[in-house]
BANU-247388 format. One record per residue (C-alpha): x, y, z; chain. Coordinates in Angstrom, 3 decimals, padded with zeros to 6 digits, m for minus. Layout:
<px: X | py: Y | pz: Z | kette: A>
...
//
This chain:
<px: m099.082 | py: m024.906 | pz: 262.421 | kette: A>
<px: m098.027 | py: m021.281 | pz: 261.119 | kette: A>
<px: m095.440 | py: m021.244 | pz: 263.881 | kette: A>
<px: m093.950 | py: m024.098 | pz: 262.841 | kette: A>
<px: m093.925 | py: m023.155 | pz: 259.513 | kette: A>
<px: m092.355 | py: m019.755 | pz: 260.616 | kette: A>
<px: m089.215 | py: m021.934 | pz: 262.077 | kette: A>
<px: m089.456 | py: m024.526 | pz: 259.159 | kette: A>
<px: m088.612 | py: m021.033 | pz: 257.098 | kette: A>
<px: m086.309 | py: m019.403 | pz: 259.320 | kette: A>
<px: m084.077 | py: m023.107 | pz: 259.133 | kette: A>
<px: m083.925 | py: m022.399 | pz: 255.291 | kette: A>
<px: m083.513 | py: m019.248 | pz: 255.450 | kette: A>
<px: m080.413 | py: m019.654 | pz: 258.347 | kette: A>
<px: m079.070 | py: m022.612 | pz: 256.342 | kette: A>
<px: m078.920 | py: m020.732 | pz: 252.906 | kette: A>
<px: m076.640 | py: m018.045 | pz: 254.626 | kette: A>
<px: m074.763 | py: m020.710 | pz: 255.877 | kette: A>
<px: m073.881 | py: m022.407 | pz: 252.619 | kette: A>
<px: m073.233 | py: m018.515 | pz: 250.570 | kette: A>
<px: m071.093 | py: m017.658 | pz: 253.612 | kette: A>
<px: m068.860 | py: m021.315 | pz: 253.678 | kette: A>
<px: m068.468 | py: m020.733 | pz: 249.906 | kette: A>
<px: m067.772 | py: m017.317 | pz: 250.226 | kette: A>
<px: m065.316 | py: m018.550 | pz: 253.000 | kette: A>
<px: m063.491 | py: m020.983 | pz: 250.474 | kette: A>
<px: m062.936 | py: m018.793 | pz: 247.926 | kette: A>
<px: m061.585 | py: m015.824 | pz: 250.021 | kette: A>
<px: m059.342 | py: m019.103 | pz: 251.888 | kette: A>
<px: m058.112 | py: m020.021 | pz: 248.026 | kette: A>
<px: m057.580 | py: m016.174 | pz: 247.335 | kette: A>
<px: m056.102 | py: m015.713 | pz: 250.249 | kette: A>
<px: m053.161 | py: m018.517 | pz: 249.265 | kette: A>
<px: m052.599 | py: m016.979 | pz: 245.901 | kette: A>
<px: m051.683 | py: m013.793 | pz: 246.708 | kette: A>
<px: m049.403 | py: m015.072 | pz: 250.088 | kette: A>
<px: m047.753 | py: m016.960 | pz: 247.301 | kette: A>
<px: m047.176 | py: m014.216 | pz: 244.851 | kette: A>
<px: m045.890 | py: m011.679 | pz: 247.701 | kette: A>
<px: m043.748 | py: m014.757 | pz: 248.669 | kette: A>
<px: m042.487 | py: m014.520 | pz: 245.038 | kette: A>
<px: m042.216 | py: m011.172 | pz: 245.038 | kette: A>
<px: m040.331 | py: m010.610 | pz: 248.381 | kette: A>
<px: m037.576 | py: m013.236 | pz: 247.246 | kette: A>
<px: m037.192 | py: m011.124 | pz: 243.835 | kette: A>
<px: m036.948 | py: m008.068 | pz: 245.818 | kette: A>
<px: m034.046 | py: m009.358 | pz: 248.442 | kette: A>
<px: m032.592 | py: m011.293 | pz: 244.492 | kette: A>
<px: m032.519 | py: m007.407 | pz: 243.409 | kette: A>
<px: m031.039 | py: m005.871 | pz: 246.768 | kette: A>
<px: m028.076 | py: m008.483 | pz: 246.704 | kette: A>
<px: m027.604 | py: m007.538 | pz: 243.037 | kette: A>
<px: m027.320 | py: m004.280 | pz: 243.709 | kette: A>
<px: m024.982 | py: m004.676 | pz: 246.353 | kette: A>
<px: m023.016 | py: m007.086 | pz: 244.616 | kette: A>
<px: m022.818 | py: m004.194 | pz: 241.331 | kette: A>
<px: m021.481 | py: m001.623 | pz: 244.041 | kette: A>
<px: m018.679 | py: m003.832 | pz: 245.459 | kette: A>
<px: m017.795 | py: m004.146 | pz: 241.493 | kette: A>
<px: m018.274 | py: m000.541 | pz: 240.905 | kette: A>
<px: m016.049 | py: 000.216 | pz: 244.217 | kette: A>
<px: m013.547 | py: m001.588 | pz: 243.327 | kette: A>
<px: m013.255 | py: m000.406 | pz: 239.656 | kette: A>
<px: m013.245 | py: 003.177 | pz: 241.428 | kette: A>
<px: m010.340 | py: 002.346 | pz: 243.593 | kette: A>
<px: m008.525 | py: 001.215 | pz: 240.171 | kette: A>
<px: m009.692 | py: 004.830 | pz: 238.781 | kette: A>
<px: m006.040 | py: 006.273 | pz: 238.624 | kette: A>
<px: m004.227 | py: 003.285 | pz: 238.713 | kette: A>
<px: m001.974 | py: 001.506 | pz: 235.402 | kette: A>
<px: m003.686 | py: 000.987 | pz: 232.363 | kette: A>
<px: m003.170 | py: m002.558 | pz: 232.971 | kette: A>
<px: m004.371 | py: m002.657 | pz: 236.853 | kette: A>
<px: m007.774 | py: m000.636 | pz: 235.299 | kette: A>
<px: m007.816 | py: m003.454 | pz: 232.054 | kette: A>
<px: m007.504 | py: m005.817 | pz: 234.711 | kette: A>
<px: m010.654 | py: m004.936 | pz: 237.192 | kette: A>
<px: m012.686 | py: m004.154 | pz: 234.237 | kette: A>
<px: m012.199 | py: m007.408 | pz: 232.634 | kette: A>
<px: m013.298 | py: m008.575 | pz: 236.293 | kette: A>
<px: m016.566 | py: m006.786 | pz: 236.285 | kette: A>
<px: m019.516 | py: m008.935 | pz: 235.646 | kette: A>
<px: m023.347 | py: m007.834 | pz: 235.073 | kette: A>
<px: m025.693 | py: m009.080 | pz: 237.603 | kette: A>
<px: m028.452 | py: m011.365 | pz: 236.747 | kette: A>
<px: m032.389 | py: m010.258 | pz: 236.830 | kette: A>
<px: m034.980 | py: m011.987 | pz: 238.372 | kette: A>
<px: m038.254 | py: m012.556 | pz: 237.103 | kette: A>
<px: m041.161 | py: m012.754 | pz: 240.419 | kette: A>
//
């Protein structure tokens, strides 16, 4: 009878971890999706930004290569320069 008891116990026991660990395993699961989300949000705002900046440098070296140029050829590329928009992860 005590030996059974013993098992009866260690079954509880064995089954409580169980259930803490599956809960524990759904919530890390649930974390887990959140943040692969957000670094998915972040990454595209981060490559957004990159083409951005590169399309701000084409702009800037192309004003440059207007630089000593007409008045009107350097009135004309800067009236062709546009700001670049931001993005918001």
């Amino acid at each position: 009878m005590e030996n059974e008891n013993k098992y009866k116990n260690l079954f509880f026991i064995l089954l409580v971890i169980f259930i803490i660990s599956w809960f524990k395993y759904n919530n890390l699961k649930e974390k887990n999706s959140t943040l692969t989300d957000q670094l998915n949000a972040y990454e595209y705002a981060l490559n957004q930004a990159n083409e951005n900046i590169d399309e701000a440098n084409s702009a800037i070296e192309d004003a440059q290569s207007y630089a000593w140029s007409s008045y009107e050829e350097m009135g004309d590329i800067l009236d062709n320069l546009t700001t670049v928009n931001t993005v918001e992860p």
